[in-house]
C-alpha positions as semicolon CSV with decimal commas, in nm:
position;residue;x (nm);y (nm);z (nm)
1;X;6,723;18,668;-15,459
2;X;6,405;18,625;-15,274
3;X;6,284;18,468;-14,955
4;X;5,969;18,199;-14,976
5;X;5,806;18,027;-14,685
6;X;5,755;17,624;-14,746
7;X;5,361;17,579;-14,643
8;X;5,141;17,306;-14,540
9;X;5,190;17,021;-14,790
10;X;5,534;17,147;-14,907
11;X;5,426;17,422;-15,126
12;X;5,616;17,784;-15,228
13;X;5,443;18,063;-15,406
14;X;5,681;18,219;-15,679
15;X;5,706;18,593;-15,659
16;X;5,491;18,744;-15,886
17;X;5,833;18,961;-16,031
18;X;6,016;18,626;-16,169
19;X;5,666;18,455;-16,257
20;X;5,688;18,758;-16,514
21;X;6,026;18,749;-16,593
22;X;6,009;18,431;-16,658
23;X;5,658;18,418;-16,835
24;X;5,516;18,158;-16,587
25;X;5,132;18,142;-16,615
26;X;4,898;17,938;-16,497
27;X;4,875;17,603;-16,602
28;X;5,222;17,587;-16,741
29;X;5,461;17,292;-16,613
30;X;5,769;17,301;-16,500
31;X;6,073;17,148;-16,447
32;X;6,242;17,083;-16,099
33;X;6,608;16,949;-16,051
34;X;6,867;16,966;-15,757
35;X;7,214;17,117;-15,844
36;X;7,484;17,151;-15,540
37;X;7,227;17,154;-15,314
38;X;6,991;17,437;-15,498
39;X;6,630;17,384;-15,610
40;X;6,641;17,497;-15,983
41;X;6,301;17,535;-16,141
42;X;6,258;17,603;-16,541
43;X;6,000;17,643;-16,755
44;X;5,895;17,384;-16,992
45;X;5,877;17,522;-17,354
46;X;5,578;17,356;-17,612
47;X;5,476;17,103;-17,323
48;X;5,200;17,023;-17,566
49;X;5,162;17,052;-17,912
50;X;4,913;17,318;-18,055
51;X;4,701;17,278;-18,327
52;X;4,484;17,569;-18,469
53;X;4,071;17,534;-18,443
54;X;3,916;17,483;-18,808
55;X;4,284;17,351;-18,915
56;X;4,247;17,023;-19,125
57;X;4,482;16,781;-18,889
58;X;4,714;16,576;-19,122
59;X;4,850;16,245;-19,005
60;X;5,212;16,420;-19,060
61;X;5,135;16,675;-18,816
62;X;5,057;16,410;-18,547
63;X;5,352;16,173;-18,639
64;X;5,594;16,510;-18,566
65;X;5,456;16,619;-18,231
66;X;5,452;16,260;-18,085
67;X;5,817;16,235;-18,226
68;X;5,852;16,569;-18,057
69;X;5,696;16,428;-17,753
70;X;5,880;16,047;-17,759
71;X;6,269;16,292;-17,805
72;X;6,143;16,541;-17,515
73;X;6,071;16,235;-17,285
74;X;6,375;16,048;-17,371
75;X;6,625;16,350;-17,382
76;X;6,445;16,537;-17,118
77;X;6,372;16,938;-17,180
């Protein structure tokens, strides 16, 4: 368990030792929820979809990662 300090406009730095056990990086999003009065924090996996550069984009391909995207926001995680 670690200690963090709450700073001007309400923000915590993670400790560098569960950013990497965790795989946080910069940019990535996450998700916050209160359980029993604990702050639990979890990475978001795929938060948007990838497509490689040169890759011909069929209209498939789009149709499953807003489907992806319309269950994720729905269902949540």
């Amino acid at each position: 368990m670690k200690r963090v300090k709450v700073v001007r406009n309400y923000q915590i730095t993670i400790p560098s030792e569960i950013r990497k056990a965790i795989g946080i990086e910069v940019g990535d999003v996450l998700l916050i929820n209160v359980v029993d009065n604990k702050i639990i924090l979890e990475k978001v996996k795929d938060d948007l979809p990838t497509f490689k550069v040169g890759k011909r984009i069929e209209e498939k391909d789009i149709e499953e990662a807003l489907l992806k995207g319309l269950k994720r926001s729905i269902v949540g995680g």
